[in-house]
C-alpha positions as CSV (number, residue, x, y, z in Angstrom):
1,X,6.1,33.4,42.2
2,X,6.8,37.0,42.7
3,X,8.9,39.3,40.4
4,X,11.5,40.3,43.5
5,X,12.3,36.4,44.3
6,X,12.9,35.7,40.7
7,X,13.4,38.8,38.6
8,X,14.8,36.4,35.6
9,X,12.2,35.4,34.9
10,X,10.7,38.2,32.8
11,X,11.7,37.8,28.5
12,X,14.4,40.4,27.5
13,X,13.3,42.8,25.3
14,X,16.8,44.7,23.8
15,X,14.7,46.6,21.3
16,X,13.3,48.5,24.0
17,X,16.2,49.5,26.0
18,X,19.3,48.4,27.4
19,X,18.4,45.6,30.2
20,X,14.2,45.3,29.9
21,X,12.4,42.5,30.6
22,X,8.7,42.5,30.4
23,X,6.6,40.0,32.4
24,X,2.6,39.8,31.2
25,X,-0.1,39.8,33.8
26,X,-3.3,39.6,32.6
27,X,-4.3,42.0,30.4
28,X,-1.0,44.0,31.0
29,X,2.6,44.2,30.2
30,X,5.0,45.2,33.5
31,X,8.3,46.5,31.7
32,X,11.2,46.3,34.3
33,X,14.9,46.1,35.0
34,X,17.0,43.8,37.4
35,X,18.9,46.1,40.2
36,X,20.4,45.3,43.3
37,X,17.3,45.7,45.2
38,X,16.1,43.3,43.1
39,X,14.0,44.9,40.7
40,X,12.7,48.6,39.2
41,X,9.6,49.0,37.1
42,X,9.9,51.2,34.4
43,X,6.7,50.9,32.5
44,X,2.9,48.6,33.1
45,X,1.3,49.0,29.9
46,X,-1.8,47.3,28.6
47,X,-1.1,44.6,26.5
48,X,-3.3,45.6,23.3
49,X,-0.8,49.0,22.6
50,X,1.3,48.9,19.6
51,X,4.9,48.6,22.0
52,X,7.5,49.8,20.7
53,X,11.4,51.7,21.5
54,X,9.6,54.9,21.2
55,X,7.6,54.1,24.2
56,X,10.6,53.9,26.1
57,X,12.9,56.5,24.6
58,X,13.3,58.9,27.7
59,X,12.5,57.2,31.1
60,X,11.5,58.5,34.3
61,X,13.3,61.4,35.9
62,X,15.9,61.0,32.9
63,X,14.7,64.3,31.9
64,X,12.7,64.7,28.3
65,X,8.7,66.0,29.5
């Protein structure tokens, strides 16, 4: 089943940021968030990381580096 037919069904991950859900494939973690067109990945990360909030504390082209 592909993320953009059923972008539910990814667990929601609040400690991360407001509207994650991260959906394992493999050896790696796809962090994402539901938008009208249906989907918009935000992070892929490999599942063996220590993941935590201040991984995702300034997202992309939100400013920060």
């Amino acid at each position: 089943m592909a993320l953009g037919n059923a972008p539910g069904i990814g667990t929601e991950r609040p400690g991360l940021g407001e509207s994650i859900r991260m959906l394992p494939h493999g050896r790696y973690l796809s962090f994402y968030r539901e938008t009208p067109k249906p989907v918009r990945i935000e992070r892929v990360m490999h599942g063996a990381r220590d993941i935590d909030g201040d991984d995702f504390e300034t997202w992309p082209g939100e400013g920060g580096d």
